[in-house]
N, C-alpha and C positions, 0 to 999 in steps of 0.2 A: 393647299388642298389639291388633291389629285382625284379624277374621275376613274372610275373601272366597269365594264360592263356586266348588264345582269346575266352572258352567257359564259364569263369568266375565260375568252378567250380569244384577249384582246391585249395589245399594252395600257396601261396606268395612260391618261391623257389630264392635259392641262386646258386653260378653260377654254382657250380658243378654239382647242382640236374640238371637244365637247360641242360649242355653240357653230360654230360651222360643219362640221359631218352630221352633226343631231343623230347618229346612228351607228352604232361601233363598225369596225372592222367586220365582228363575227355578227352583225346582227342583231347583237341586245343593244339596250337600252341604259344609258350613259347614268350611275348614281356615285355621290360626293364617296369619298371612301370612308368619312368622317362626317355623323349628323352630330352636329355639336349640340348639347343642352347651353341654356342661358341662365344664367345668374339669376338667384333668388332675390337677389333685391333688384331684379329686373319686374319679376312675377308680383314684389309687394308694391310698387308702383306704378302697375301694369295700368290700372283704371283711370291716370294723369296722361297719360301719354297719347299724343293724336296720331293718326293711323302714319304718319309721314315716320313720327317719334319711333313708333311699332318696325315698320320696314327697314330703316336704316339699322337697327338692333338686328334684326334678323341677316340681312342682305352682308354685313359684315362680317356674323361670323362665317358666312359661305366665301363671300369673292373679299376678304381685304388685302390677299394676296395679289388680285390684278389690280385694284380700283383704291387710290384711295379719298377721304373722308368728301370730298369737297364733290369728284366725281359721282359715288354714290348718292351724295343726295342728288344733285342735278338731274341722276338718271330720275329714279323716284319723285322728284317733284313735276319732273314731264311726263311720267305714264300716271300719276294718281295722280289725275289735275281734276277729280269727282268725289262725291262722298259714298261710304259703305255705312249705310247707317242699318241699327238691330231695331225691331220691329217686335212689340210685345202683342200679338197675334190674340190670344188669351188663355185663361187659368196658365199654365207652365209651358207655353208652345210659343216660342219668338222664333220671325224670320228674321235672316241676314240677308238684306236687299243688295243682288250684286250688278243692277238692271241700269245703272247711274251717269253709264260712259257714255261716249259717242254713238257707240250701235247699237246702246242697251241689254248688254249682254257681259256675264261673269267672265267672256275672254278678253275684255275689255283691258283688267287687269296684267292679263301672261304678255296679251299680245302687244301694251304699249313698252311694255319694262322689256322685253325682247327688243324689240327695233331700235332702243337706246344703246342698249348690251351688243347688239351687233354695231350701229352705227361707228362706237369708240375704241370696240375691237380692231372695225376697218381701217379706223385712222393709223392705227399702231402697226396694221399687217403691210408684208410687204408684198403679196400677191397682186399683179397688175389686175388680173381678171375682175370683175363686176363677182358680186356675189349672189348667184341663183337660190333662191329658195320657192321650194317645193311646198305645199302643203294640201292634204285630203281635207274634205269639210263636210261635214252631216248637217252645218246650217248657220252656226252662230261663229265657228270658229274664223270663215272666211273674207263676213263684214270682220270683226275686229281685228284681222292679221291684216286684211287690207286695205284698212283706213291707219293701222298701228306703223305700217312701212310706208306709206302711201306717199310719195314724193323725202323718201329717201334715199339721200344720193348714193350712188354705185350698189344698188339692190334694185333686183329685178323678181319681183313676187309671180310666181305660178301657182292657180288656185284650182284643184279637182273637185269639181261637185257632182255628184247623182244627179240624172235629168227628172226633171218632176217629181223632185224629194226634197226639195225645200220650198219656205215658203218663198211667195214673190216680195217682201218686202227685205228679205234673207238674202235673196239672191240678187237684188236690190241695190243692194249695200259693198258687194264687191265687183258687179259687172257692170257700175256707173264710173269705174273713178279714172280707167286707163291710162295713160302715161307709165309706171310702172310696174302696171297691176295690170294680167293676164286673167283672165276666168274660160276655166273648160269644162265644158257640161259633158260627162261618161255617161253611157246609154249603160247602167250598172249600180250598186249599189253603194252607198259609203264606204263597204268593206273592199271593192273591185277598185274603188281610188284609192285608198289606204293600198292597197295591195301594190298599185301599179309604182305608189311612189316609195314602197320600198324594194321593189324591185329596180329603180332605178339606185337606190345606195348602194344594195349588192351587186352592181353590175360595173367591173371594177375600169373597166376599157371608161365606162363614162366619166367614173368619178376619175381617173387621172387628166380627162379631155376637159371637162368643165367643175367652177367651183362653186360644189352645191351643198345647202343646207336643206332645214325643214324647220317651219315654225308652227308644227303640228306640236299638242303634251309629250311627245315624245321627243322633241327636244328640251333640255334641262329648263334651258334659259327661260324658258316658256311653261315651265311647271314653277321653278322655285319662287316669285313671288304669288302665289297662289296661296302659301304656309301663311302671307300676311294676315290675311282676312279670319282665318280662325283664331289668331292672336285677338285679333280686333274685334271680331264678335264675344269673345271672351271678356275682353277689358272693359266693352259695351254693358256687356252683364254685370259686372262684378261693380259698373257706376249703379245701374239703377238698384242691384241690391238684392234680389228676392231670395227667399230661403230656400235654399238647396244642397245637397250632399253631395251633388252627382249632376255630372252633364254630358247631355249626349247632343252627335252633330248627326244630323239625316243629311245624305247627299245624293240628288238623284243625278244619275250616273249612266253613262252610256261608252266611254273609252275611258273611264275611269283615273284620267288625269287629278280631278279636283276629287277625288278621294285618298289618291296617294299623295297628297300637298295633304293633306287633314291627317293622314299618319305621320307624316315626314311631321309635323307640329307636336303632336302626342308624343312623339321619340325626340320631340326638342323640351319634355317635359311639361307642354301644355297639360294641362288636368282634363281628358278627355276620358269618360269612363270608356263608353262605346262607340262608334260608330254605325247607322245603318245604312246600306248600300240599297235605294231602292231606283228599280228599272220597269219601263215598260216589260213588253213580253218577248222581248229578246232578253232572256234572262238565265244568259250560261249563268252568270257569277253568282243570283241567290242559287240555283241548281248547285251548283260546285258548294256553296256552303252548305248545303243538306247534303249531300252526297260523295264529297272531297272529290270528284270527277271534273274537270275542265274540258266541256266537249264545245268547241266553237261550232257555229251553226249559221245559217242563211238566214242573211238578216230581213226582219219583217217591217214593212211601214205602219207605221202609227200616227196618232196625232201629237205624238210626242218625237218629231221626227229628228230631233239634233239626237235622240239617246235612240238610236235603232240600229247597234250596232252589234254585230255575231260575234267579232272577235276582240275582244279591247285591247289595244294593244299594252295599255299601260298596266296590266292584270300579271305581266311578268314582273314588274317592280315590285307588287304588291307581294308577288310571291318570296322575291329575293328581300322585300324586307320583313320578313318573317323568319325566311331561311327554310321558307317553303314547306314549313310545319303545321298542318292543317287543322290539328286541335286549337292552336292559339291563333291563327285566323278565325277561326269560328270561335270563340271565345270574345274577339276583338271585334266584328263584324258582324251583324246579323242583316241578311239577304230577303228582300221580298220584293213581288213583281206586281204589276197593277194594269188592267183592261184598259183599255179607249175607254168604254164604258162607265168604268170607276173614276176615270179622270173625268170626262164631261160630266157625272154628278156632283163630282167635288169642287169646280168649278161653277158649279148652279148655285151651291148650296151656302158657300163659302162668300159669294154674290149677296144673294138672298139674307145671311143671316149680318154678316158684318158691312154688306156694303163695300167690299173689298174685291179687287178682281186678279186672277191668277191666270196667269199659262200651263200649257198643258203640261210642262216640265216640271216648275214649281208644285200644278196638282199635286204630282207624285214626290214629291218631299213631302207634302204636310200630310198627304194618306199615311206616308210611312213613319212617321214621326206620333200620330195620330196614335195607330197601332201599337206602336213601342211603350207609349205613356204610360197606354190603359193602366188606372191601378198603381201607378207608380206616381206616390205623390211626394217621396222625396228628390227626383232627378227633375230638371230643367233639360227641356229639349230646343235644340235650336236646328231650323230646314234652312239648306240652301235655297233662294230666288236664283234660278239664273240668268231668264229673260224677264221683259217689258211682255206685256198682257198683246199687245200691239204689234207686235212679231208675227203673232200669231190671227190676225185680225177677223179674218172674216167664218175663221173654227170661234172662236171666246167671244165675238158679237152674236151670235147665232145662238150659242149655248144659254147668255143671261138676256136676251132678248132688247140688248141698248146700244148705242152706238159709240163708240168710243173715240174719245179724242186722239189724235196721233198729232205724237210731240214734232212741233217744228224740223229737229233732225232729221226725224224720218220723210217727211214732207218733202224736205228736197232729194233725197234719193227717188222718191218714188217719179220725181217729175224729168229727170235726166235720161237719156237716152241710152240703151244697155249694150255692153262690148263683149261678145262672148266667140267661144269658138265651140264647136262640136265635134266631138274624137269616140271611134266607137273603143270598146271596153278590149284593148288588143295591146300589149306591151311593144311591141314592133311600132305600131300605131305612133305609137304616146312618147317614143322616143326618136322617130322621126319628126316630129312635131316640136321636140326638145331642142334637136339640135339643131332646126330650123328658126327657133326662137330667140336659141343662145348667139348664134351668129351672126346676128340681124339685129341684135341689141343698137340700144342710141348710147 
């Protein structure tokens, strides 16, 4: 299998070039040139299979070209060492709990099965250099990619976060671990980190000087088992049984990685009728599904601040896997955005009625999911979970009026002492800072 980029003006690349550049030549964004479907008597024995069964199925038909059988499982049995268990919520509304890992967070997933995928690539490459990876973070992305490489050898992790735009237990979780873990607070926004580290892939003097990746969704390696878990919450379903015609997956979304892993599934033949894309009120992508218009825009803080994102990057995928035909996006997709407001009630309410507690992220799955139902009593709907209630602690205490236990995990990050560096929001900045980091490597 060969990779090709979404700007179509790039060469065909193989998996290494893919997993180490994370970002074509031209700029797009790296997809298999071949979604394979899976065997129907994969689908009639889908509800036996444990999520280990599920991934090696999948991860196969993508990489048995570099990896084989014995390799793959090992990677997967190191990054899903947690469970994704499906959650029947009530009448037709189940979550998919993705909150289970180390950080409590659904990048739990990309970020562990990456740092494997690179770790084995490295052993094989013949590049003397250390491999740098870059990565932007709006909150959850940067605990999981920095605990997922975290004293891996020859990887040197650089992490970009907005200053006082995530939370402290967030920020927590990558500026405690040091040794090969870097953390830089930009006086800017998630979109101004994003920005700054793809301006370092396009800036070509760099990428011949040092070897650098990214374990942002815009790296492959770092979306394609993401496909797992809709397998899984599928198989989940179809054990316990309920009657349904039709099933739809709600994803709330903000760089809109884990919604193009929930398509890239559907085009591998999963039975997915719909998908809903719901977002805070950064909400190019439901606009652009009312209005076929993509206007990126300055991103706003919320209490949902991992999805407060103006320009998603992963929205170009979305588009090349369509073929950028916007009736059948909208046809496939339906788009709706949700207040602060509307999240702290659904969080109140959702408390109050089932005794159950949600983050501000997950609010906006099940608002949207909620919405989509109405009236439809032959579809089963399933919301992403993407964080722990706990991430979020001192917004979701405040809101149900109790104090919440925080998992051991997190306990110790919050008691470690934090390593950061501060860089104002300037590309000259950020890349003298780079090459002062790459050089000074252990």
């Amino acid at each position: 299998m060969k990779y090709y980029s979404t700007r179509k003006n790039a060469p065909l690349a193989n998996l290494d070039e893919v997993v180490f550049r994370g970002i074509a030549p031209d700029g797009g964004l790296y997809m298999p040139d071949l979604i394979p479907a899976v065997d129907v008597s994969f689908f009639s024995n889908l509800h036996n299979l444990t999520l280990h069964e599920i991934a090696f199925e999948i991860t196969n038909k993508f990489l048995s070209e570099y990896f084989n059988d014995s390799e793959l499982k090992s990677i997967i049995k190191e990054s899903l060492n947690f469970n994704i268990p499906l959650t029947h919520f009530h009448d037709n509304i189940y979550s998919l709990e993705l909150f289970h890992g180390l950080t409590l967070a659904f990048k739990d997933v990309g970020a562990r099965f990456m740092a494997r995928v690179c770790q084995k690539l490295l052993e094989r490459n013949k590049k003397k250099n250390k491999l740098f990876i870059m990565v932007a973070t709006s909150g959850d992305t940067g605990g999981a990619v920095a605990n997922g490489f975290y004293g891996v050898k020859d990887i040197e992790v650089l992490i970009l976060y907005p200053k006082n735009r995530v939370s402290i237990i967030q920020e927590k979780q990558f500026t405690t671990l040091d040794e090969n873990i870097t953390a830089i607070e930009i006086n800017g926004s998630f979109d101004d980190c994003q920005k700054l580290v793809k301006l370092a892939f396009a800036d070509t003097n760099l990428q011949k000087e040092f070897f650098l990746s990214t374990a942002n969704s815009i790296n492959f390696a770092r979306l394609l088992p993401q496909i797992f878990y809709y397998f899984y919450g599928y198989a989940q379903l179809k054990k316990i049984n309920p009657p349904f015609s039709k099933l739809v997956y709600c994803v709330p979304s903000g760089n809109f990685g884990n919604l193009t892993a929930g398509i890239m599934a559907q085009k591998m033949e999963l039975p997915i009728d719909r998908f809903i894309a719901a977002t805070n009120i950064n909400d190019v992508v439901p606009t652009y599904l009312q209005t076929g218009v993509f206007q990126p825009q300055t991103s706003i803080p919320t209490l949902s601040s991992a999805m407060d994102v103006g320009n998603p990057s992963n929205f170009e995928r979305i588009l090349d896997l369509y073929n950028s035909d916007y009736q059948l996006i909208k046809k496939n997709i339906v788009g709706d955005f949700y207040t602060d407001k509307s999240v702290e009630a659904c969080i109140k309410s959702i408390y109050k009625k089932y005794n159950y507690i949600l983050d501000p992220h997950s609010a906006i799955g099940y608002l949207g999911i909620k919405k989509f139902l109405k009236d439809k009593k032959d579809t089963v709907g399933i919301f992403i979970q993407t964080a722990h209630p706990t991430k979020f602690l001192t917004t979701v205490e405040k809101l149900i009026n109790q104090q919440i236990e925080i998992p051991k995990r997190l306990n110790n990050f919050l008691k470690k002492p934090s390593y950061k560096y501060s860089i104002k929001n300037d590309y000259t900045a950020f890349k003298n800072f780079l090459k002062y980091k790459y050089h000074n490597m252990g």
